[in-house]
C-alpha positions in Angstrom: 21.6 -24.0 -16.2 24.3 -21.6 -16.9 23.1 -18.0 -16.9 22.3 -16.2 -20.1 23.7 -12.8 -20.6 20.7 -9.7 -21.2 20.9 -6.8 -22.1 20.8 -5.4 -19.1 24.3 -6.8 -17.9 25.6 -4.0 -20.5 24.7 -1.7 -18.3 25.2 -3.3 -15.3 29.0 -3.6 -16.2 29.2 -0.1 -17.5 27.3 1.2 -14.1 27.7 -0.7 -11.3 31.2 0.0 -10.2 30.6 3.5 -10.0 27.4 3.4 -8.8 26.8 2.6 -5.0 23.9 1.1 -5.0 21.7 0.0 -7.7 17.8 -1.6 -7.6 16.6 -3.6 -10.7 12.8 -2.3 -11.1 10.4 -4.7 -13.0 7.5 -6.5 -12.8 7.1 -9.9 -11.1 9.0 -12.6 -12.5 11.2 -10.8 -15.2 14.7 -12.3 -13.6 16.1 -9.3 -12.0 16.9 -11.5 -8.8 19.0 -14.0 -11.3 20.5 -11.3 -12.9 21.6 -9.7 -9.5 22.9 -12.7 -8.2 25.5 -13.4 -11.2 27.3 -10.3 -9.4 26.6 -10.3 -5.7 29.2 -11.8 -3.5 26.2 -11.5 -0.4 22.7 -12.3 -0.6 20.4 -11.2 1.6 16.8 -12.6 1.1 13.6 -10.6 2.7 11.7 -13.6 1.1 13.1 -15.3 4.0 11.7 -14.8 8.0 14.9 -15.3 9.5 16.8 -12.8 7.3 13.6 -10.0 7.6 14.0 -10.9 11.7 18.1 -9.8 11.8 17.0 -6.8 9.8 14.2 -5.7 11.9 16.7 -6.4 15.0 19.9 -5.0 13.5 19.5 -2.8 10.4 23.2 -2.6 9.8 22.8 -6.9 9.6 21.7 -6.3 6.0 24.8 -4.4 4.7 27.2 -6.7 6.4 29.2 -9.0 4.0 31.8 -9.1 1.1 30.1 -6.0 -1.5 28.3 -6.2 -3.8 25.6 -7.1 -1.2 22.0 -8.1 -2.7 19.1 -7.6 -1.0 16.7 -8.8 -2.5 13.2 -8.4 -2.1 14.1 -5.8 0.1 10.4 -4.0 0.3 9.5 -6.8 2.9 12.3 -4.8 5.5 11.5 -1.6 4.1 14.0 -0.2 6.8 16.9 -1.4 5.0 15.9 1.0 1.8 16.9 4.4 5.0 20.0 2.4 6.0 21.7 2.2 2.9 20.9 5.5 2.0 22.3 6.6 5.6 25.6 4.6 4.6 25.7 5.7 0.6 26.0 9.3 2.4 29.0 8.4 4.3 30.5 6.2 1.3 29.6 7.0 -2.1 32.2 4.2 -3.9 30.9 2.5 -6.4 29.5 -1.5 -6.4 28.0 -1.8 -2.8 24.9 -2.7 -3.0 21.8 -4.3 -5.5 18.5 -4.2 -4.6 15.5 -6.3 -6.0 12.0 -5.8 -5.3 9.3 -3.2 -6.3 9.7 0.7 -6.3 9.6 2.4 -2.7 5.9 4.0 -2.0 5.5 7.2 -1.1 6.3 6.7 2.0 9.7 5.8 1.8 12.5 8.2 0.9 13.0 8.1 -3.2 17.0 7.4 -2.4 17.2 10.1 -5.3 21.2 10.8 -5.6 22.3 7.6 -3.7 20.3 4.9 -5.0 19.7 4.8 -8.8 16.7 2.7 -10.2 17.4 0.8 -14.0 14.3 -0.3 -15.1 14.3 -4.2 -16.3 11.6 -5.4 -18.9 10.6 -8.9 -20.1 13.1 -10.6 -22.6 13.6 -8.8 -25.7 13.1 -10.3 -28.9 16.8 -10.8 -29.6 17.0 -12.2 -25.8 14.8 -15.0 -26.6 16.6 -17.1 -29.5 14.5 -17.1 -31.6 16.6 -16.1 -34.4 20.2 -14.3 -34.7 20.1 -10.3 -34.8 22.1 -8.7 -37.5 21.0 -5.0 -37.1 22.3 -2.8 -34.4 20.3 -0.2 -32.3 23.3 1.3 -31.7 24.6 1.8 -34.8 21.8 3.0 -36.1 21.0 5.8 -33.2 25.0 6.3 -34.2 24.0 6.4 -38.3 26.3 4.0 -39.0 24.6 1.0 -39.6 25.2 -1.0 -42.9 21.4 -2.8 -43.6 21.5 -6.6 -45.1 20.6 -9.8 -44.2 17.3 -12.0 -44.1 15.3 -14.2 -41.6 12.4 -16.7 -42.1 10.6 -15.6 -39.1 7.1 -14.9 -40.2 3.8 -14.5 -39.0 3.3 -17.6 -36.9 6.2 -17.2 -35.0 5.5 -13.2 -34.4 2.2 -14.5 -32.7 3.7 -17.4 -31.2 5.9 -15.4 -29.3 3.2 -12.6 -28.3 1.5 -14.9 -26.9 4.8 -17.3 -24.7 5.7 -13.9 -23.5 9.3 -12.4 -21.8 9.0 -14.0 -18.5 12.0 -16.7 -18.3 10.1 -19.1 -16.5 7.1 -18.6 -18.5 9.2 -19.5 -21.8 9.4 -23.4 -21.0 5.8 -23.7 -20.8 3.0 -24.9 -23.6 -0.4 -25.5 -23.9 -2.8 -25.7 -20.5 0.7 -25.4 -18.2 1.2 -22.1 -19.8 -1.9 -20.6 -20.3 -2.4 -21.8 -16.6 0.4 -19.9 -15.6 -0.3 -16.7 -16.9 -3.7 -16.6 -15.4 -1.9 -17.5 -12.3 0.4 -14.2 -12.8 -2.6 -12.3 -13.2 -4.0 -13.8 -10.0 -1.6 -13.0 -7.9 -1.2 -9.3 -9.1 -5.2 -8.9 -8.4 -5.2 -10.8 -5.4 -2.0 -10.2 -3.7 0.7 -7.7 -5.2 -1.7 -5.0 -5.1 -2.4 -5.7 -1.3 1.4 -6.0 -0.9 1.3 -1.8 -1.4 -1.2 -1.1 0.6 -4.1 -1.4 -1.3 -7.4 -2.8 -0.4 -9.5 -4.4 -2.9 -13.4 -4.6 -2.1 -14.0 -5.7 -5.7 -11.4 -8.0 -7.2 -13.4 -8.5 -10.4 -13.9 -4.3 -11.1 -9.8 -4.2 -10.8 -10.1 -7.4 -13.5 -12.1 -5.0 -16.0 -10.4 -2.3 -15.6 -7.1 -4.5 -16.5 -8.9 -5.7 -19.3 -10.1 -2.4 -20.6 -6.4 -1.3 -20.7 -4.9 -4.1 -22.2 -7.8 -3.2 -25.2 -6.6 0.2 -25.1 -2.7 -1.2 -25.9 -0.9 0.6 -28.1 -3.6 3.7 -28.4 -3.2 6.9 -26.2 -6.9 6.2 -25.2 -8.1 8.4 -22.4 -8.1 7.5 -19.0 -11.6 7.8 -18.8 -12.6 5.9 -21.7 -10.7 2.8 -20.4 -12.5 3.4 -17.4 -15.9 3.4 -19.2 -15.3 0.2 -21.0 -14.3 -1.4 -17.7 -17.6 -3.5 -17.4 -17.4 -6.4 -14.5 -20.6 -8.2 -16.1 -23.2 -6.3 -13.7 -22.9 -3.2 -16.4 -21.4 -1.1 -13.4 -17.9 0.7 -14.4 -15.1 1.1 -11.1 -15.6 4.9 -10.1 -13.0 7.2 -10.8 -11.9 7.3 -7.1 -11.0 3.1 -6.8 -9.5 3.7 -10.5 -6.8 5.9 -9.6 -5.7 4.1 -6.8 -5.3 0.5 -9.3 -3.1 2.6 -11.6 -0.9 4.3 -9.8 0.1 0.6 -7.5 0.0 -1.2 -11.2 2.4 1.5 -12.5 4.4 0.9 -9.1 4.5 -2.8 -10.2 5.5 -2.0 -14.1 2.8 -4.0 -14.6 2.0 -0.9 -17.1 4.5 0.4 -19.3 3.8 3.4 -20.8 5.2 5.3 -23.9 5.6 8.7 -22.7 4.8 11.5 -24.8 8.0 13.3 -27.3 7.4 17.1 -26.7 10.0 18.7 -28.5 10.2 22.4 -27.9 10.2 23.2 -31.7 6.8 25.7 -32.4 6.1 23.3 -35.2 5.4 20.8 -32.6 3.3 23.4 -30.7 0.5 20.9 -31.0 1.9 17.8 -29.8 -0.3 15.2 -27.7 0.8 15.2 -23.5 -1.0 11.7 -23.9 1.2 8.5 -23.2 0.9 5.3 -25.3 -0.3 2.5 -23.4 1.0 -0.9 -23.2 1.1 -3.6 -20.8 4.7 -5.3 -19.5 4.5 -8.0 -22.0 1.7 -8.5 -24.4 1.3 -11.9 -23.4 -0.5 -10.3 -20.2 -2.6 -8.2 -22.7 -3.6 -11.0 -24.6 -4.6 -13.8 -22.0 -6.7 -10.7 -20.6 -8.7 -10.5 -23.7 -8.8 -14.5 -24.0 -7.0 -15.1 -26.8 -3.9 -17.0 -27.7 -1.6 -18.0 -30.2 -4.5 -19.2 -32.5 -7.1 -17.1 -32.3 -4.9 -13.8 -32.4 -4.3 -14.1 -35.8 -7.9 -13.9 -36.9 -9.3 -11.3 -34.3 -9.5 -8.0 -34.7 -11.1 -4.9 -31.6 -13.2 -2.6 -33.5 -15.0 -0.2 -31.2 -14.9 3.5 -33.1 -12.0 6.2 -32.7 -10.0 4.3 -30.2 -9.9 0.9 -30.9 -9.4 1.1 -34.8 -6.3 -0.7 -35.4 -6.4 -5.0 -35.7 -5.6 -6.1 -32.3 -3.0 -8.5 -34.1 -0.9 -5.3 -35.7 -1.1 -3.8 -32.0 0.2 -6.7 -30.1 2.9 -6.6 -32.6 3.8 -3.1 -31.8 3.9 -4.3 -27.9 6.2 -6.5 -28.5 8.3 -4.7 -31.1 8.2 -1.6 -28.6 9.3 -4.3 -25.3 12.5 -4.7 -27.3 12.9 -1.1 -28.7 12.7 0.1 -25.0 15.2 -2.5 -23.7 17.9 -2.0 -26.7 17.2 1.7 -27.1 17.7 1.7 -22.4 21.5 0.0 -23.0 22.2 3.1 -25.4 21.3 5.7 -23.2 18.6 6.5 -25.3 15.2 7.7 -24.3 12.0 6.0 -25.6 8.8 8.0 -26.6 6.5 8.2 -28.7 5.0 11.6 -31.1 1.2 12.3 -31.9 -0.1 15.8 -33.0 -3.2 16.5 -30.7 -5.6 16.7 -33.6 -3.7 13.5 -34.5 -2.9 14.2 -37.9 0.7 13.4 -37.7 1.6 10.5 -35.5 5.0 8.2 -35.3 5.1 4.9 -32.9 9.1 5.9 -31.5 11.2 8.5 -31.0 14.5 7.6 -29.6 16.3 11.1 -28.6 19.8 10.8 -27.9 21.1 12.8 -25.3 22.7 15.3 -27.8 18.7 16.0 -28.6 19.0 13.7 -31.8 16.4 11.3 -32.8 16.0 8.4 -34.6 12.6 8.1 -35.7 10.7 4.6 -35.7 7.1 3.5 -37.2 6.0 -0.2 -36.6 4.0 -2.1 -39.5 2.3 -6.1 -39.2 2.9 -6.9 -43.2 5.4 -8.8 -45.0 5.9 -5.5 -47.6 6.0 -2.5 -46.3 3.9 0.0 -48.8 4.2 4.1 -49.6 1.4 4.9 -47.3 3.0 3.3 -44.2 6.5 5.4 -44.7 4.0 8.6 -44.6 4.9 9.6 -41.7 8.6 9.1 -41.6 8.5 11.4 -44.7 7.4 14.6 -43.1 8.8 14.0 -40.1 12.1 14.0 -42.2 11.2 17.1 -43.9 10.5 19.1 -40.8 13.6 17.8 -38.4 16.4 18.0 -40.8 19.3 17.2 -39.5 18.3 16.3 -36.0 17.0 13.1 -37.4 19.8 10.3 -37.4 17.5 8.0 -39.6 13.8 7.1 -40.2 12.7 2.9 -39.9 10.5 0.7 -40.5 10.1 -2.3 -38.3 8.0 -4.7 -40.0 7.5 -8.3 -40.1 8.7 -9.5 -43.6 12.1 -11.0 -44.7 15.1 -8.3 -45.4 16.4 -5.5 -44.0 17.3 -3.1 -46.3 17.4 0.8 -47.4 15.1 2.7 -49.9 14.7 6.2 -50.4 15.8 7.6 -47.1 14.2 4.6 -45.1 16.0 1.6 -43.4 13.6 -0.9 -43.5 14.5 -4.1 -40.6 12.5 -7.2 -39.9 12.1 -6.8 -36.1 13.5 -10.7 -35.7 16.2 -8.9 -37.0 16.8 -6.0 -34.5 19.3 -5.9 -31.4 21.3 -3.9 -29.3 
């Protein structure tokens, strides 16, 4: 099949010849080695024993060959991470090498100032075809968009496509052979990635709950310790605090989790903001087979449980995957992604995007087909109290137009793109 063009490639071709060496960083699955490949003239494979053997015998094997050289998978020869770094030192040109694999440990030198990390997600919604974007990211982190259009991409589909997930391979899947799959995803994670990094699992079924507990948290900036409380395995013990750690920091290693970091704006009338990141799985389709639920049965359920868990679970799996595709458009503009919530949480707003010129464009993300006063509440002050530094206030939502009213751009999110 001829390769598809992401959005990454943007800033692939706007990096990568100045750039020495580059790795793609993503989870399991999410095509960074296919991407890689369209640009590499060598490939070397760690996946393979006879190319991890040269290495081990010859580091200086593995940077031999017409440039851009791929190594990919490289964490299986970790030694080959030292000698590029050692030859990026004596030859900073750009477009030598592209590594694929997972993030160095601790262990390993961070390759800070020689080898630059771009982080790759799951397939946006505009990557996946399922309707033709007509709204720019962009130009509306510029200000100059001009709103208008209209897509019949409703409810059923928004869940449909929760559920099929960002994961290429995943996409060509239906019924048992994809639910089977995604089980099989989170499988391996629990019962071999994590051992990959080092990390011994005594209880496979506590590091389950615990994943299960987070992907009920998604979309909340539930504490640490509550998720950890509601990470039951069935014998009503929770994982102590100790083993927890440990499971999120080599998940995070495996942006497996994707958090929202906090916006904390040095403004005093932000004195108050929340230090809390938003949590959020790679893709919510991870979330959701966690939680048992598919397609279906996602449009009628709902996770009550008190303070944290008082939005429908629907309207935040659609924030998970409206904020998958914000991330990944918002990444190609040089744009940072966060998110802003008082700490008494009277003001909140799902995105800030802050432009490096310390400009934001403010973002608020709403399940309903009509968007009403109360849901634009937010936008409003926020508006009021940044002035000028605000490019423009949106809605994403999941009805038919995109349009402007009062101040507010509103855009279906089948609509949004780069």
């Amino acid at each position: 099949m001829a390769y598809k063009r992401r959005v990454i490639d943007t800033l692939l071709d706007d990096l990568l010849p100045q750039l020495p060496a580059i790795l793609l960083d993503g989870p399991k699955a999410v095509g960074k080695t296919t991407t890689a490949v369209q640009r590499a003239k060598t490939i070397k494979r760690f996946d393979r024993p006879e190319d991890r053997l040269l290495a081990d015998a010859n580091p200086h094997w593995a940077l031999q060959g017409e440039r851009p050289v791929l190594l990919d998978e490289w964490q299986r020869s970790p030694n080959v991470w030292d000698t590029v770094k050692a030859a990026v030192d004596s030859d900073f040109s750009g477009g030598q090498y592209l590594f694929t694999g997972s993030m160095p440990n601790t262990e390993t030198h961070s390759g800070a100032g020689r080898i630059t990390s771009i982080r790759m997600r799951p397939m946006s919604f505009a990557e996946r075809d399922v309707a033709e974007p007509t709204v720019s990211l962009a130009k509306l982190l510029d200000g100059t968009e001009y709103l208008q259009g209209e897509t019949s991409v409703g409810l059923d589909l928004y869940c449909q496509e929760m559920m099929q997930s960002g994961f290429p391979a995943l996409r060509t899947l239906k019924g048992n052979a994809h639910r089977t799959a995604l089980d099989g995803y989170l499988e391996r994670v629990i019962d071999a990635d994590i051992k990959e990094m080092g990390l011994s699992i005594r209880k496979p079924a506590s590091l389950r709950a615990w994943m299960t507990a987070y992907a009920a948290a998604t979309g909340t900036t539930a504490s640490w310790e509550t998720i950890r409380d509601a990470a039951n395995t069935g014998s009503g013990e929770q994982p102590a605090k100790t083993t927890v750690i440990p499971f999120r920091d080599a998940l995070t290693r495996l942006r497996f989790l994707d958090e929202l970091e906090p916006w904390t704006p040095s403004r005093n009338q932000f004195a108050r903001a929340s230090q809390s990141s938003k949590h959020y799985l790679a893709d919510p389709a991870l979330a959701l087979r966690l939680l048992n639920f598919d397609s279906q049965t996602i449009q009628t359920a709902s996770q009550s449980g008190g303070a944290v868990y008082d939005s429908p679970l629907l309207g935040r799996m659609f924030e998970a995957l409206a904020v998958q595709s914000i991330q990944t458009y918002a990444q190609a503009c040089y744009a940072k992604a966060m998110h802003f919530r008082e700490s008494n949480g009277r003001h909140e707003v799902d995105m800030i995007l802050e432009k490096e010129d310390g400009r934001v464009l403010a973002i608020e993300i709403k399940l309903t087909s009509a968007v009403e006063p109360k849901d634009v509440k937010q936008l409003k002050w926020l508006q009021s109290e940044l002035g000028d530094q605000l490019i423009d206030a949106v809605v994403i939502y999941s009805g038919r137009f995109a349009y402007r009213a009062n101040g507010i751009a509103y855009v279906p999110l089948a609509m949004l793109g780069p």
